[in-house]
N, C-alpha and C positions, 0 to 999 in steps of 0.2 A: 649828491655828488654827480648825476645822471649829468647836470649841464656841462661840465668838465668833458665831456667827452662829445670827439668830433661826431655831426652825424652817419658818416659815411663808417666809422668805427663801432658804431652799435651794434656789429654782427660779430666780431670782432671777441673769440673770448677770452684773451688777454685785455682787453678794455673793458670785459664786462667783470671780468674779473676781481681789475683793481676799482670795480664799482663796491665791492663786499670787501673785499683786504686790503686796499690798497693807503689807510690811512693811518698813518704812528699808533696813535693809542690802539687800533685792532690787532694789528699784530702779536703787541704787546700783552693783549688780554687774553689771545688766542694761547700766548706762549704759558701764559701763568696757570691759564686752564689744563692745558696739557700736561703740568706741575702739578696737578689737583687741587688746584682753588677753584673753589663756588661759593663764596659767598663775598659781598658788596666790601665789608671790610677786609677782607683780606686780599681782592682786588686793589682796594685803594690805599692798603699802608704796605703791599707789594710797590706802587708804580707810582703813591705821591700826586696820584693824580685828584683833582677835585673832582667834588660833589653832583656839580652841574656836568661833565663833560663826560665823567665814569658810569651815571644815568643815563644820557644820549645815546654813550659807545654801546650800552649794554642792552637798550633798548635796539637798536639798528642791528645787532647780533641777531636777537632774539626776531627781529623782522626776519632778514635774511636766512633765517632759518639753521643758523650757525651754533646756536646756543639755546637754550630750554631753560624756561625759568618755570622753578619747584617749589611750594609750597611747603618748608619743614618746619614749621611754626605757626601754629593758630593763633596765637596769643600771649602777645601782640602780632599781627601776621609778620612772616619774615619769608624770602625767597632764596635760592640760591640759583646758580646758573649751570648747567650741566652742557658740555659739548653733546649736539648730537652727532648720529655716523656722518650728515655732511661736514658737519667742525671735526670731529676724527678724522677724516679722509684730506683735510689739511697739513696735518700733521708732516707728510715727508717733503711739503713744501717750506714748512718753517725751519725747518732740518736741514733744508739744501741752501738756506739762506743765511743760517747758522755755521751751517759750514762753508759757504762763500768768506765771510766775513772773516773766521779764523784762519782761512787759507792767506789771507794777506797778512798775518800776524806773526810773530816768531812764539815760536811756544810757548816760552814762559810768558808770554803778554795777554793768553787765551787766558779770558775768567768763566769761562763754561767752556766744556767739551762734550762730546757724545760719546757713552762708553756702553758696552756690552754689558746688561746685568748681570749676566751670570758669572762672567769672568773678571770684569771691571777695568778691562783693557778698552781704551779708546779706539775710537774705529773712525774709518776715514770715508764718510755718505758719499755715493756719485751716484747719477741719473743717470739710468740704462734705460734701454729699449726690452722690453717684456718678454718680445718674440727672440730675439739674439742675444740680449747680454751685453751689447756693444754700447759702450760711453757716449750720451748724446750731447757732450763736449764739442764735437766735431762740426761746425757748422758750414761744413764743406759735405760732409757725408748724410748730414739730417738740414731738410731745410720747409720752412712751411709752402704750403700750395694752397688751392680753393678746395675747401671740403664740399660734398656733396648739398649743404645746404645754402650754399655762398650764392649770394646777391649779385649784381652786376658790378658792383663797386670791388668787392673780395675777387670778384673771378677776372675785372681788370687790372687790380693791382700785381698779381700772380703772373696773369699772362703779360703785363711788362717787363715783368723779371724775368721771361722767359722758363718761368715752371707752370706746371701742368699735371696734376692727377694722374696716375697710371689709372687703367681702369682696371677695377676688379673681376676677375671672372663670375658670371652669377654661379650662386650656391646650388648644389644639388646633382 
C-alpha cells in the first residue's frame, strides 16, 4: 500500500497510518478481534471473506505488528491470532468510527451499540483531549501544526495555513 501515498506525505501520520488500517477487510478483522476471535475459521465465517485474502490480511497484521500469531496446536499445527498492546491501543479508534457511523443513523437502524458492561446502558464515545476534557470536535479550537520532527514539506504546509507550534518551555 506504501505506493498509494504521496511522497511528500510519508511523514505524515494519518497517511502512515492508513498504511496499517486503512483497508476494509483490516478494520473488520481488528473489529472481530476486539470480540475475541483468534482463530482463521472464525475470522472467515464471521466476515465471508475467502481464503486467499483472509491469509494476506492476517499475515500483513501480523507484519505490522497488530496481531500475534500462536501456536495452540501441535498436531496438525494450528495458529491463532491474538491482538497485541499495539492492536489493543486501536481499539478507541474503532469505537470512534463506530460511533461516527451510528451518529448518522436513527436508533432503531443501529445494529451494534457501545454499552457499559456493568450497567448495560449505551454510552455515547467522543474524543477528548487528555489534559482538558474538552471535545476535539471543534476544528476551530484544535487544529494540526508541524511537530517537532517535521520535514520541510510538513513545516511548509502548516506555515501556509498560517499555524505554527507554540514552543514549549524546556523541562526542569
Amino acid at each position: 500500500m506504501a505506493s498509494r501515498i504521496r511522497l511528500e506525505d510519508r511523514e505524515c501520520p494519518l497517511s502512515t497510518t492508513v498504511q496499517h488500517v486503512g483497508e476494509w477487510w483490516t478494520l473488520l478483522l481488528l473489529h472481530d478481534a476486539f470480540d475475541g476471535y483468534t482463530r482463521f475459521d472464525q475470522f472467515q465465517q464471521s466476515l465471508g471473506i475467502s481464503t486467499s485474502m483472509l491469509t494476506a490480511r492476517l499475515k500483513t497484521l501480523v507484519a505490522d505488528g497488530l496481531l500475534e500469531r500462536r501456536l495452540y496446536q501441535a498436531h496438525p499445527p494450528r495458529h491463532e491470532y491474538v491482538l497485541t498492546e499495539r492492536g489493543r491501543s486501536l481499539r478507541p479508534v474503532i469505537v470512534a468510527l463506530a460511533a461516527w457511523g451510528n451518529q448518522h443513523l436513527p436508533p432503531g437502524q443501529r445494529s451494534m451499540i457501545l454499552v457499559d458492561a456493568a450497567s448495560g446502558e449505551e454510552v455515547e464515545p467522543v474524543v477528548v483531549d487528555a489534559r482538558t476534557g474538552r471535545s476535539l470536535h471543534d476544528s476551530a479550537a484544535f487544529t494540526f501544526t508541524a511537530g517537532p520532527a517535521a520535514g520541510p514539506a510538513m513545516r511548509a504546509r502548516y506555515t501556509a495555513l498560517g499555524r505554527t507550534a507554540r514552543e514549549e518551555p524546556p523541562a526542569g
